[in-house]
VEXDOFI-858970 format. One record per residue: residue number from 1; residue in one letter; x, y, z of N, C-alpha, C in turn. Coordinates in nm, 2 decimals. Layout:
VEXDOFI-858970
+-----+---+--------+---------+--------+---------+----------+--------+--------+---------+--------+
!   k ! r ! n_east ! n_north !   n_up ! ca_east ! ca_north !  ca_up ! c_east ! c_north !   c_up !
+-----+---+--------+---------+--------+---------+----------+--------+--------+---------+--------+
! NUM ! A !      X !       Y !      Z !       X !        Y !      Z !      X !       Y !      Z !
...
+-----+---+--------+---------+--------+---------+----------+--------+--------+---------+--------+
end
This chain:
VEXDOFI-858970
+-----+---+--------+---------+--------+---------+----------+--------+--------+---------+--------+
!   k ! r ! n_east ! n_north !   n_up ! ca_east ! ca_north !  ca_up ! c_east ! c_north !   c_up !
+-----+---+--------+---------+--------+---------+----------+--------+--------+---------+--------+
!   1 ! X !   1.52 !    8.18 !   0.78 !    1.49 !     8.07 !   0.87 !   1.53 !    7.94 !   0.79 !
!   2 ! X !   1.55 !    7.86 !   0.89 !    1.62 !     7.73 !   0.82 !   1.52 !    7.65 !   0.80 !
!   3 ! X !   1.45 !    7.55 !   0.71 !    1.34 !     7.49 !   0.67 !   1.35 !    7.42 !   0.78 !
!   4 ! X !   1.40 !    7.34 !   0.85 !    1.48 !     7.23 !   0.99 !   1.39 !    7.36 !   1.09 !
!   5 ! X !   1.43 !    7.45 !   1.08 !    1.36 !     7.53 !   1.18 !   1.19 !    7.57 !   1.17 !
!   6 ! X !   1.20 !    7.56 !   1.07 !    1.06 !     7.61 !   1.03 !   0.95 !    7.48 !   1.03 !
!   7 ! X !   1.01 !    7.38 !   1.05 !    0.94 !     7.22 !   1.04 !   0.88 !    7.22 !   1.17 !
!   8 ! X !   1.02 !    7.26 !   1.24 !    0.97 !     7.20 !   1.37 !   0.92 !    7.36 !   1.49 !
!   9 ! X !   0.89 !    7.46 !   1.40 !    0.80 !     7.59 !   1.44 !   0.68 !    7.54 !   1.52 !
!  10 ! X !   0.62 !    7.52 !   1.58 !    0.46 !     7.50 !   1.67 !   0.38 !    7.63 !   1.54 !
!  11 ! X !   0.28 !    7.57 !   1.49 !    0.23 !     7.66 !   1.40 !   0.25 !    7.65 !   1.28 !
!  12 ! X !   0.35 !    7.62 !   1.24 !    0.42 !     7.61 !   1.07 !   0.36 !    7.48 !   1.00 !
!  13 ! X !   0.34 !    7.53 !   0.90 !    0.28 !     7.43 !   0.80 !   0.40 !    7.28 !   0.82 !
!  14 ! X !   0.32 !    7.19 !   0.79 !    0.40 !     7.03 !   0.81 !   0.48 !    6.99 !   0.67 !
!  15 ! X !   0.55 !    6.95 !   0.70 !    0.61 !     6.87 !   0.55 !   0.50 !    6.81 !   0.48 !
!  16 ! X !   0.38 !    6.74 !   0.53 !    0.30 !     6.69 !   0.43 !   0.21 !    6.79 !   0.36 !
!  17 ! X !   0.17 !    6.89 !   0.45 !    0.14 !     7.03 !   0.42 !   0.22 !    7.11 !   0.31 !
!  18 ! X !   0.36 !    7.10 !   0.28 !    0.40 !     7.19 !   0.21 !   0.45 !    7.05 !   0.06 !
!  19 ! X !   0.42 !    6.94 !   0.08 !    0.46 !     6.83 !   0.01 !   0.32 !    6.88 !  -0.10 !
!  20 ! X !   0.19 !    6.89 !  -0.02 !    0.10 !     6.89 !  -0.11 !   0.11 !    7.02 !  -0.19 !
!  21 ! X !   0.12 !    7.10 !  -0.13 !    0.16 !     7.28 !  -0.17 !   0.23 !    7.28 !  -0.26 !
!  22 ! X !   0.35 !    7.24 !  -0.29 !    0.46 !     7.22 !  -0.36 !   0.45 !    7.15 !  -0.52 !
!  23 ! X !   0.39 !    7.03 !  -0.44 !    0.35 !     6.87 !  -0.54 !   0.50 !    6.84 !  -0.53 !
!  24 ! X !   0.55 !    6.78 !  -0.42 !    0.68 !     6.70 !  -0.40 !   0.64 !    6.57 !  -0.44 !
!  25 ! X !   0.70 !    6.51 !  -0.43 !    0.65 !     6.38 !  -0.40 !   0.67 !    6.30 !  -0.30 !
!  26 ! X !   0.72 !    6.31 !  -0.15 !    0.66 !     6.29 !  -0.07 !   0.72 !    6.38 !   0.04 !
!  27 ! X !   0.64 !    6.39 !   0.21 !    0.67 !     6.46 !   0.30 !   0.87 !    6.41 !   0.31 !
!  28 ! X !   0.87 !    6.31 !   0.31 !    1.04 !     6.24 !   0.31 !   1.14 !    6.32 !   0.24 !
!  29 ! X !   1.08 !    6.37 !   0.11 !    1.19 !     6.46 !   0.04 !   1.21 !    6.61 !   0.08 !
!  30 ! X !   1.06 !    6.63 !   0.20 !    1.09 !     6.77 !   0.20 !   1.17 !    6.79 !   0.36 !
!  31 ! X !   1.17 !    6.66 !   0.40 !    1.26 !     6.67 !   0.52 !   1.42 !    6.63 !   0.50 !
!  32 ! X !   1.45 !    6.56 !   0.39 !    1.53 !     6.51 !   0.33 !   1.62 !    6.69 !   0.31 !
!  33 ! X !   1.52 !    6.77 !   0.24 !    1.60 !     6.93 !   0.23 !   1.63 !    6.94 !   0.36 !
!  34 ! X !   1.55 !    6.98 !   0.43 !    1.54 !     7.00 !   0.59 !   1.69 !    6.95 !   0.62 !
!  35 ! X !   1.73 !    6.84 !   0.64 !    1.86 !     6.81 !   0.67 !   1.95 !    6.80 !   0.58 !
!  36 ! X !   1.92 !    6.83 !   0.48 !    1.99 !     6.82 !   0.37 !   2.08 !    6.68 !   0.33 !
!  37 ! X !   2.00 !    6.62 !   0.37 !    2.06 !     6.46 !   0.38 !   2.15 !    6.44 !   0.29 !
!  38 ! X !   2.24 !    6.40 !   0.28 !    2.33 !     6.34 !   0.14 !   2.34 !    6.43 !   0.06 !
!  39 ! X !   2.35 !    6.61 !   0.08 !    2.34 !     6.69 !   0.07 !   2.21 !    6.75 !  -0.07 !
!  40 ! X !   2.14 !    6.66 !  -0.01 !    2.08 !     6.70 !  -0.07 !   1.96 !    6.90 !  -0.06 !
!  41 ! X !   1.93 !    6.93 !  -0.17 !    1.84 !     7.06 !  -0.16 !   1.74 !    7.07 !  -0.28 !
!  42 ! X !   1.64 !    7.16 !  -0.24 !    1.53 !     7.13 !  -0.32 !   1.58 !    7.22 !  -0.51 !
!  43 ! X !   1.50 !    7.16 !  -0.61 !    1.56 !     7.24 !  -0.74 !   1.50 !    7.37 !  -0.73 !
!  44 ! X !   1.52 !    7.44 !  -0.78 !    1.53 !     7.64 !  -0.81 !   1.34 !    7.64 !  -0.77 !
!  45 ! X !   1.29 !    7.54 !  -0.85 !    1.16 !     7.56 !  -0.84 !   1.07 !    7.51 !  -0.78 !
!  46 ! X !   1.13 !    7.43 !  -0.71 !    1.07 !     7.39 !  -0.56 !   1.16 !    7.52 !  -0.47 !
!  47 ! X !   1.25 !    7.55 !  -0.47 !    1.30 !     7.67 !  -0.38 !   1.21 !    7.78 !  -0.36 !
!  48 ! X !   1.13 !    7.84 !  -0.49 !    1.06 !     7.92 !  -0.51 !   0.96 !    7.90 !  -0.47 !
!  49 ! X !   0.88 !    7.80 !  -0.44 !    0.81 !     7.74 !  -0.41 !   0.79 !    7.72 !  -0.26 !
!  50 ! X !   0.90 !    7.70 !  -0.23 !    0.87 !     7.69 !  -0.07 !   0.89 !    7.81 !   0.01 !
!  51 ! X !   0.94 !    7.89 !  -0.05 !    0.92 !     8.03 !  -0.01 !   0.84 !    8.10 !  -0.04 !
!  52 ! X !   0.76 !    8.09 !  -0.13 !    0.59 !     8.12 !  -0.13 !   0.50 !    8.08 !   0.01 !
!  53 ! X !   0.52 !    7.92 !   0.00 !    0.45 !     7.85 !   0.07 !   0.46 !    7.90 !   0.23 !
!  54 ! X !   0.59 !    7.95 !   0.25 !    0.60 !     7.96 !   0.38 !   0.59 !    8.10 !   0.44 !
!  55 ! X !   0.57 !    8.19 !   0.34 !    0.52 !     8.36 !   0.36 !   0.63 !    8.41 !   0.37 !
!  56 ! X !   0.75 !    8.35 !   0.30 !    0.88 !     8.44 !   0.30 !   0.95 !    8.35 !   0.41 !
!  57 ! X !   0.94 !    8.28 !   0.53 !    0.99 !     8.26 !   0.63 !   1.11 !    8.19 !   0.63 !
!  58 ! X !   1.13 !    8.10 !   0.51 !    1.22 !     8.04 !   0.49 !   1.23 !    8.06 !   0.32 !
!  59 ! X !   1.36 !    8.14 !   0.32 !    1.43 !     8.22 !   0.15 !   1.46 !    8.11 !   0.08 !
!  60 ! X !   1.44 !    8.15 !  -0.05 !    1.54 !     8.05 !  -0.15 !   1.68 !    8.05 !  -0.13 !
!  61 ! X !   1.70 !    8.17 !  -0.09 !    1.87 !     8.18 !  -0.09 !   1.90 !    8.10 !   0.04 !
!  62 ! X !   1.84 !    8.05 !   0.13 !    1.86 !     7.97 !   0.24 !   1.83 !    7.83 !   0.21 !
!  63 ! X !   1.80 !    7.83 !   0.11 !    1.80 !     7.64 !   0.10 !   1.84 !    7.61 !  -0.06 !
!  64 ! X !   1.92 !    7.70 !  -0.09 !    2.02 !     7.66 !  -0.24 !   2.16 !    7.72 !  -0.22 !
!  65 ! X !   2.23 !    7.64 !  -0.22 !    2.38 !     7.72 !  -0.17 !   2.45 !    7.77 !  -0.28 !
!  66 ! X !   2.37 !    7.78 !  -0.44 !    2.42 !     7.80 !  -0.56 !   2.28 !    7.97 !  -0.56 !
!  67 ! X !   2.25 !    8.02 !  -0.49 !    2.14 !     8.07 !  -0.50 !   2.21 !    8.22 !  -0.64 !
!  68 ! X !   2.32 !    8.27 !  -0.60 !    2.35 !     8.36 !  -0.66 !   2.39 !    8.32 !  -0.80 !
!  69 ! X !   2.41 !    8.23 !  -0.83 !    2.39 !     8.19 !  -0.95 !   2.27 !    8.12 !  -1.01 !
!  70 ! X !   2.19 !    8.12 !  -0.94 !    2.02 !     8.10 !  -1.03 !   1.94 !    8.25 !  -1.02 !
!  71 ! X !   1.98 !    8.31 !  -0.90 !    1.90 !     8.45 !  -0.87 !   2.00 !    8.57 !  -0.85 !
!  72 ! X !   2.04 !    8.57 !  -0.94 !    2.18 !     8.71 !  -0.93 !   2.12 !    8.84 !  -0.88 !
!  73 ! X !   2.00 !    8.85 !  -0.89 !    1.91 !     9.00 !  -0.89 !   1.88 !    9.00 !  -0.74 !
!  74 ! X !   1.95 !    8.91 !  -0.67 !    1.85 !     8.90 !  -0.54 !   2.01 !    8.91 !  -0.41 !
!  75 ! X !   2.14 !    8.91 !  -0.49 !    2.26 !     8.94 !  -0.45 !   2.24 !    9.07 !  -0.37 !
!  76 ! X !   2.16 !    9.18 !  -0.44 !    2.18 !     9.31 !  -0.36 !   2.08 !    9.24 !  -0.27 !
!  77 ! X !   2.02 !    9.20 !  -0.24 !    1.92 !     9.22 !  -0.12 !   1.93 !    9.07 !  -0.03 !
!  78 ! X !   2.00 !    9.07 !   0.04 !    2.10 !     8.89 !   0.11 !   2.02 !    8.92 !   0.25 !
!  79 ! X !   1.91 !    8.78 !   0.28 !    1.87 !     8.74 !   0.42 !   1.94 !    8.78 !   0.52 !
!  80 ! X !   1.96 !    8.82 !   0.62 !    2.09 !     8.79 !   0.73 !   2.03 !    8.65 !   0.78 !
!  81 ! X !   2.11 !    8.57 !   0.92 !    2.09 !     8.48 !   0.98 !   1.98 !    8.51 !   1.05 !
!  82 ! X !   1.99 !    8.62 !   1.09 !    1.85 !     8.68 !   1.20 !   1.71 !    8.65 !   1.15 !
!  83 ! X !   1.74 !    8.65 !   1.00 !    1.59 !     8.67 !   0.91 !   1.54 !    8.83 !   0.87 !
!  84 ! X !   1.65 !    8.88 !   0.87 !    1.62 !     9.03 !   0.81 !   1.71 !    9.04 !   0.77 !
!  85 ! X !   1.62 !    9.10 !   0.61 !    1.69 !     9.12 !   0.51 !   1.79 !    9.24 !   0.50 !
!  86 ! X !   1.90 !    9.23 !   0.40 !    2.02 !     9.36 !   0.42 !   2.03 !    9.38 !   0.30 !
!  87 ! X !   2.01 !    9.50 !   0.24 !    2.04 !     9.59 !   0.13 !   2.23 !    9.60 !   0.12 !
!  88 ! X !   2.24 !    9.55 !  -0.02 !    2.35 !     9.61 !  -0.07 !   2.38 !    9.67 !  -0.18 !
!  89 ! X !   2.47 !    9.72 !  -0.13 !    2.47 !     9.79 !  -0.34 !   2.52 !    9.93 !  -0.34 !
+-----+---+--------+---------+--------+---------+----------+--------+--------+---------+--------+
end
């Protein structure tokens, strides 16, 4: 799931919610990923981070577009778009 999706879920933790979770520094930067403004995305360890925070719902490999090159181990096992994961290998 796309963090943009997951923001605006009915139910899903808020950006100020996952700002404190995280320790971003503000709700602005975590919407900033969200749209990836100025292309921007969150570092490796905020990535990890927010996919703790969000119970898996939204992957690292969905909000780093360099993901196979910080998480190579995680190549065999690729999100689909649906949100279920696919085994490769």
């Amino acid at each position: 799931m796309k963090l943009r999706d997951y923001l605006s879920n009915p139910g899903s933790k808020t950006a100020e919610q996952l700002r404190i979770e995280i320790g971003a520094r503000s709700a602005s930067q975590i919407h900033q990923w969200a749209s990836r403004w100025k292309g921007r995305q969150p570092s490796a360890a905020y990535a990890m981070q927010l996919e703790i925070a969000t119970e898996g719902l939204v992957s690292r490999q969905e909000l780093r577009e360099d993901w196979r090159l910080i998480w190579p181990e995680l190549a065999s096992h690729v999100v689909a778009p649906s949100g279920v994961e696919v085994a490769h290998g």
